[in-house]
C-alpha positions in Angstrom: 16.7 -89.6 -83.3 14.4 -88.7 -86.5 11.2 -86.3 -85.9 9.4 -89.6 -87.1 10.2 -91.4 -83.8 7.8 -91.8 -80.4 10.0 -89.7 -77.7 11.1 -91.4 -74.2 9.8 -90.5 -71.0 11.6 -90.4 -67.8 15.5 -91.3 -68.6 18.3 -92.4 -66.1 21.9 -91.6 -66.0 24.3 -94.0 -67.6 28.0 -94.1 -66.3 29.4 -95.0 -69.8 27.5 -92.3 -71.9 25.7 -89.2 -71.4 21.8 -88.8 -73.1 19.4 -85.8 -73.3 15.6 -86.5 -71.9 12.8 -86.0 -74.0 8.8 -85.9 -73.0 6.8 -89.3 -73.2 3.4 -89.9 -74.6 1.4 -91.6 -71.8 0.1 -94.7 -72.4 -3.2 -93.8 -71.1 -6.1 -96.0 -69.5 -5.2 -99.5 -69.5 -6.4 -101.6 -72.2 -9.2 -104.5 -70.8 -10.5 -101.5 -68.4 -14.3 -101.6 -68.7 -15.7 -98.2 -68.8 -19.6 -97.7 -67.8 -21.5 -94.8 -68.5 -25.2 -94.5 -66.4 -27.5 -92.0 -67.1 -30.7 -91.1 -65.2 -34.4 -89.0 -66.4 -36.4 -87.5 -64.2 -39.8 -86.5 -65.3 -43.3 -85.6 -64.1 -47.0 -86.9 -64.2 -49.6 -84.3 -63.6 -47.1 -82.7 -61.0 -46.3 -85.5 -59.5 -42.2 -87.0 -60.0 -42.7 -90.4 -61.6 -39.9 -93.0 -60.8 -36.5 -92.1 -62.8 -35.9 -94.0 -65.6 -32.2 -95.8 -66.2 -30.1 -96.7 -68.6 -25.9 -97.6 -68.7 -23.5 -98.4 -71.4 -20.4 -100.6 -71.1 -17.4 -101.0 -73.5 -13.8 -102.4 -73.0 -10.9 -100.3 -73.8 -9.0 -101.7 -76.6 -4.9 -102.2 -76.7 -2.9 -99.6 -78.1 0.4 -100.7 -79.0 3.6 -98.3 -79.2 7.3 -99.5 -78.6 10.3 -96.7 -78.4 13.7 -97.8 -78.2 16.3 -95.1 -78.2 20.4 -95.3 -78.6 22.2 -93.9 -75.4 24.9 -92.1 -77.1 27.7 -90.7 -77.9 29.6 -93.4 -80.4 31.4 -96.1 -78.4 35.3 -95.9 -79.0 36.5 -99.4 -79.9 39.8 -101.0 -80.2 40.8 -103.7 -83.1 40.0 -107.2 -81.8 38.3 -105.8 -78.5 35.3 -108.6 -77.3 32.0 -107.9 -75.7 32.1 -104.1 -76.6 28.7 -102.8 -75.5 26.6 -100.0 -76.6 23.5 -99.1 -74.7 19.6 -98.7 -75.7 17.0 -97.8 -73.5 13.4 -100.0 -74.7 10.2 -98.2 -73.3 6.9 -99.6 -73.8 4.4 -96.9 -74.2 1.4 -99.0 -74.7 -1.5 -99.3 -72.6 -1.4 -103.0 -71.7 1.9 -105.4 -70.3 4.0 -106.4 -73.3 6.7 -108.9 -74.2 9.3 -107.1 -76.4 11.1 -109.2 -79.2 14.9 -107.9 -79.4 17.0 -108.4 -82.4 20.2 -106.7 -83.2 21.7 -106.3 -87.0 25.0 -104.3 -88.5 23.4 -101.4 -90.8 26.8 -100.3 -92.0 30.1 -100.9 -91.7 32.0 -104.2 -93.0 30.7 -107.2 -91.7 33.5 -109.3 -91.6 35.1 -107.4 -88.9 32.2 -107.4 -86.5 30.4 -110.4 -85.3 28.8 -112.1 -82.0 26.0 -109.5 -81.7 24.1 -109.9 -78.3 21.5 -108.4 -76.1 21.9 -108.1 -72.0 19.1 -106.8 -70.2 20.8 -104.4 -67.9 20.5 -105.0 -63.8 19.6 -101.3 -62.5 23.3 -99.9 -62.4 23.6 -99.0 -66.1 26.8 -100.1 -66.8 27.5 -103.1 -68.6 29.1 -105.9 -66.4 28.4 -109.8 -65.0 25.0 -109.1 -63.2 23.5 -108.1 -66.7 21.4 -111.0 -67.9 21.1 -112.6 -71.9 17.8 -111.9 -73.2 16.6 -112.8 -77.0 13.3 -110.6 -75.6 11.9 -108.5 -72.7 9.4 -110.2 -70.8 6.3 -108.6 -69.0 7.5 -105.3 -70.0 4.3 -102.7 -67.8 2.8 -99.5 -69.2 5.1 -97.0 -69.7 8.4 -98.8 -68.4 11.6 -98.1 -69.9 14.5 -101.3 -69.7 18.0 -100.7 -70.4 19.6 -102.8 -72.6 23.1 -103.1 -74.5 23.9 -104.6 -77.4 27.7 -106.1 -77.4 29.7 -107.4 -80.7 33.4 -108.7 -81.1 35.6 -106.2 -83.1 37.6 -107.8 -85.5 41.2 -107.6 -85.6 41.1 -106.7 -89.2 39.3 -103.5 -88.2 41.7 -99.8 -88.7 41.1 -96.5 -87.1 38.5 -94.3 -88.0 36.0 -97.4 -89.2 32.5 -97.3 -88.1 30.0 -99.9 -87.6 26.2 -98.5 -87.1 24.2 -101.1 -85.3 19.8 -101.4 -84.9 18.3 -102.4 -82.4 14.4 -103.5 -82.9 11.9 -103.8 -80.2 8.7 -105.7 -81.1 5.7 -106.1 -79.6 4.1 -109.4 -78.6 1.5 -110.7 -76.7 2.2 -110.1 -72.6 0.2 -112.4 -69.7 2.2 -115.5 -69.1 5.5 -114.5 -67.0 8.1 -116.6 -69.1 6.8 -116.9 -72.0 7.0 -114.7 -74.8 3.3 -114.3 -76.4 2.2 -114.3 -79.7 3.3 -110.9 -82.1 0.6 -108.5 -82.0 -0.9 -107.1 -85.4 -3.6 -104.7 -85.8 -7.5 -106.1 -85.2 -9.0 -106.1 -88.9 -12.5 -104.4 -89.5 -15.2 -103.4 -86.8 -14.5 -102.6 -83.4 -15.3 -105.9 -81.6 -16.9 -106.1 -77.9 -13.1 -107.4 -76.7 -9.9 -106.1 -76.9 -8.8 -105.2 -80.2 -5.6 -104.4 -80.7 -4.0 -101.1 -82.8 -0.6 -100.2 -83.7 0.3 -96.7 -82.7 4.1 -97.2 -83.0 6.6 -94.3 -85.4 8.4 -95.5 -87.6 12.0 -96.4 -86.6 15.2 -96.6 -88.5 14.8 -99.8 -89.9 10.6 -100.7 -89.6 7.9 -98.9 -90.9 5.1 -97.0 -89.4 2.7 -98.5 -87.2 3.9 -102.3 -87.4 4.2 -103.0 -84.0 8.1 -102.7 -84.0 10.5 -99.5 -83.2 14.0 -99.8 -84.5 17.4 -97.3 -83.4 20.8 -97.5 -84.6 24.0 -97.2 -82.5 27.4 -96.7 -83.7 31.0 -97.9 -82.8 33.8 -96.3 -83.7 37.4 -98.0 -84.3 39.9 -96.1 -82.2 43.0 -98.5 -83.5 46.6 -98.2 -83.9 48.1 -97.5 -87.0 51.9 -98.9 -86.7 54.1 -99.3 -88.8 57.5 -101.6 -88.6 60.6 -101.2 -90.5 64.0 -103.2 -89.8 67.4 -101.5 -91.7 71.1 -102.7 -91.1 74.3 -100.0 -91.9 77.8 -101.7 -91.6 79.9 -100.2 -88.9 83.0 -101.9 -89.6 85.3 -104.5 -91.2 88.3 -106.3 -90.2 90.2 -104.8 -93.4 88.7 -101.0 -93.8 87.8 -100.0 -89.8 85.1 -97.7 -90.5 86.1 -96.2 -93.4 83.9 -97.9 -96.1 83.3 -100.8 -94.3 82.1 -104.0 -96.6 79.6 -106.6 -95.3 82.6 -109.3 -94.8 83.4 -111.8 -92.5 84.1 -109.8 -89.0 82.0 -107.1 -90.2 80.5 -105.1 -87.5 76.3 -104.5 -88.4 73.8 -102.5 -86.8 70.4 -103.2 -86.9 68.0 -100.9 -86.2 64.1 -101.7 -85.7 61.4 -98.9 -85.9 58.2 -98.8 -84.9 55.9 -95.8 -86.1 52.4 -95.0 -84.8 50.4 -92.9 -87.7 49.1 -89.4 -87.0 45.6 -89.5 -85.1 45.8 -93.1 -84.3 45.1 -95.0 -81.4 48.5 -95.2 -78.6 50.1 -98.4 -78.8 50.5 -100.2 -75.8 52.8 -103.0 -74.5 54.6 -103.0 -77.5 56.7 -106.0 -77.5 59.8 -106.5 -80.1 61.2 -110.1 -81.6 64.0 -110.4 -83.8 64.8 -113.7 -84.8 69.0 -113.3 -85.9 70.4 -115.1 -89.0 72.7 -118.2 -87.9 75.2 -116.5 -90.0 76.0 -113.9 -87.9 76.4 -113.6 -83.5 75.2 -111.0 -81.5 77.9 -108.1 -80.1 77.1 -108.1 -75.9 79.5 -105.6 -76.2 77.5 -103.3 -77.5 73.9 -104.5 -76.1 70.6 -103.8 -76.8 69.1 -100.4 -76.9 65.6 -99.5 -76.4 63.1 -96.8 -77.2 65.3 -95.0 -79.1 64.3 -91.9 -81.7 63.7 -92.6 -85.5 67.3 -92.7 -86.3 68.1 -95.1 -84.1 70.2 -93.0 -81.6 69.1 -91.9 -77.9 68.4 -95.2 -77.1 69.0 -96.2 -73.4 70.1 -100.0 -72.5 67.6 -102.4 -72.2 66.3 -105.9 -73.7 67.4 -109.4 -73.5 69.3 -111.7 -75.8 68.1 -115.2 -75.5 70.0 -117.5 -77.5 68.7 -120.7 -79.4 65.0 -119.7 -78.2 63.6 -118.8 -82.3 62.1 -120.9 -84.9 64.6 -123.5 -85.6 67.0 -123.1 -82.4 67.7 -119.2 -83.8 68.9 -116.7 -81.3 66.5 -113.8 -80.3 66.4 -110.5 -79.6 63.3 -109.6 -77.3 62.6 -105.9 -76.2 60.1 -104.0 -74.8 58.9 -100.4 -76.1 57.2 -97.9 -73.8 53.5 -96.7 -75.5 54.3 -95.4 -78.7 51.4 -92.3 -79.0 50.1 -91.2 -82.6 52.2 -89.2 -84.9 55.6 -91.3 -82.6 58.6 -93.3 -83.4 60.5 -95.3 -81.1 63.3 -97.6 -81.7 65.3 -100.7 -80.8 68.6 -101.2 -82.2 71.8 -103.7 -81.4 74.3 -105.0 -83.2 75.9 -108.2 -85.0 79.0 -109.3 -86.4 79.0 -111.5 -90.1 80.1 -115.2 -89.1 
C-alpha cells in the first residue's frame, strides 16, 4: 500500500490469503450531530448577585468523507482458462456519516484479451469466496467506520502462459447514504462558506488510480498465471521390414513402425494434470496388438508400462485411434506413449 493511502482499522482473517493490520483514523462525531455550547455570567449590583445572564451557540457538524479500500494479498495463483478466480479487498468507510460505496473494477496491467468478466461479490462474513457471496455494482448503507469484504473475480483466458500477471483496481466511491436500496447521489465537496447544514468535505488519500481528496480510494490486486508449459512431439523409427529384418529396415509394405508420442512440461511451469493422448492412425497402415500400447514412458520412449486403448473406426473420417492416458507430468518432466504400426 503507498504512504499516500488512509490505513484500515480493525482487519479479519481471510482463509485464502494472509494480511497485516494497520491503525484506523476514526471517523469521529457523526456528521448532522448538533453541538450546543451555553455559557452563564454572574455579576453583582452594589453587593447584591443580580440574575445570571445566558447565552448558547448551536452548529451542525458537517460530513467528512474518507473511503479506504485495501487488496488482501499475497498474488492469487491462476491457471489458463480458470473462471470466477477471485481476489479479495477489504472497503472501509472511515467517514463520519452512513455511506453508499460505488464499486468498479478495471485491469491496470496485463493483456486484456486474456482476462475478462470482471465482477464484484460482497462477501457473507466467512471470508472466502463461495455461493452465499452476493453481486453488488455498490455497497449500500455502508456505517461509520465499517469495513466490507469484497472480491473481485475475472475469467483467465486460455491464451494466458506462466509467469503472466494481471494487476487489477478496485475503486470505492462515495455517495450519498439514507435510503436503504438505493444508491444516493456522488458526494463532492460543498463550495465556499461553511453553511448552517451539512456541508460536505473530502478527506479521502489518494489511491492507485484517483486522486487526492475526490471522494474515491482505488487499490490494485494482482493475479498471477501459474500454467503449464507442454510441449508435444510425435517421431516414428522403422523397426523392420519384410526383406531386411532389422537390419536397415526401409518404410515398405510389412514394415514394422514405432511411433513414439512425447509430452514435455517446461522447467518452473505449472504440473499438468489429466493429460489425455489421441492419435488418429493413417488408413495406410494397421495397428500391431502384438505389441500394445505403452504408457508414461521416459523421453526415449522406453520404460513404458502397458496401458491405453485402441479403438478402431472412432477418428475423423472412421480413422482408428489410439487413446492413452498420462499420469501428471510436473515441470522440468517428460513422459511418453508409444505403440506400434505396420505400412499396409
Amino acid at each position: 500500500m503507498k504512504t499516500t493511502k488512509q490505513l484500515l482499522g480493525a482487519v479479519s482473517a481471510l482463509a485464502l490469503v494472509a494480511m497485516s493490520s494497520a491503525p484506523a483514523l476514526a471517523e469521529g462525531t457523526s456528521a448532522n450531530t448538533t453541538i450546543t455550547n451555553n455559557v452563564s455570567v454572574t455579576y453583582n449590583v452594589g453587593n447584591v448577585t443580580q440574575n445570571a445572564e445566558t447565552a448558547s451557540n448551536s452548529f451542525t457538524v458537517d460530513r467528512r468523507v474518507n473511503v479506504n479500500v485495501n487488496y488482501i494479498g499475497p498474488a492469487t495463483s491462476v491457471s489458463p482458462g480458470q473462471q470466477n478466480a477471485p481476489i479479495a479487498f477489504d472497503v472501509t468507510n472511515l467517514s463520519n456519516d452512513t455511506v453508499d460505496l460505488d464499486l468498479t473494477a478495471a485491469l491496470r496491467n496485463g493483456t486484456a484479451a486474456n482476462i475478462a468478466n470482471f465482477q464484484i461479490y460482497r462477501d457473507n462474513g466467512n471470508n472466502i469466496f463461495d455461493a452465499g457471496d452476493t453481486l453488488v455494482t455498490y455497497l449500500d448503507e455502508v456505517a461509520e467506520d465499517a469495513t466490507v469484504r469484497v472480491f473481485v473475480i475475472a475469467d483467465i483466458g486460455l491464451n494466458a502462459v506462466n509467469d503472466d500477471v494481471f494487476d487489477v483496481t478496485l475503486t470505492a466511491n462515495a455517495h450519498a447514504g439514507g435510503v436503504v436500496g438505493t444508491r444516493g447521489a456522488e458526494l463532492v465537496a460543498t463550495a465556499g462558506a461553511n453553511t448552517a447544514g451539512v456541508d460536505t468535505v473530502l478527506f479521502d488519500g489518494a489511491g492507485d488510480t484517483d486522486a487526492v481528496r475526490d471522494g474515491a480510494f482505488s487499490d490494485t490486486g494482482t493475479y498471477e498465471v501459474a500454467g503449464a508449459l507442454v510441449t508435444v512431439t510425435k517421431t516414428s523409427r522403422l523397426v523392420s521390414d519384410p526383406v531386411n529384418g532389422t537390419t536397415n529396415p526401409k518404410a515398405i509394405p510389412g514394415a514394422t513402425v514405432e511411433y513414439c508420442i512425447t509430452v514435455a512440461n517446461a522447467s518452473g511451469a505449472a504440473t499438468a494434470t489429466d493429460v489425455n493422448v489421441t492419435d488418429d492412425l493413417p488408413f495406410d497402415v494397421s495397428y500391431d496388438a502384438a505389441f500394445g500400447i505403452f504408457i508414461n514412458g521416459n523421453a526415449s520412449c522406453t520404460g513404458g508400462t502397458a496401458g491405453g486403448t485402441y479403438s478402431p473406426t472412432s477418428g475423423p473420417g472412421g480413422e482408428n485411434q489410439i487413446l492413452g492416458d498420462l499420469a501428471d507430468v510436473a515441470a522440468g518432466q517428460t513422459r511418453s506413449l508409444y505403440f506400434q504400426v505396420t505400412i499396409d
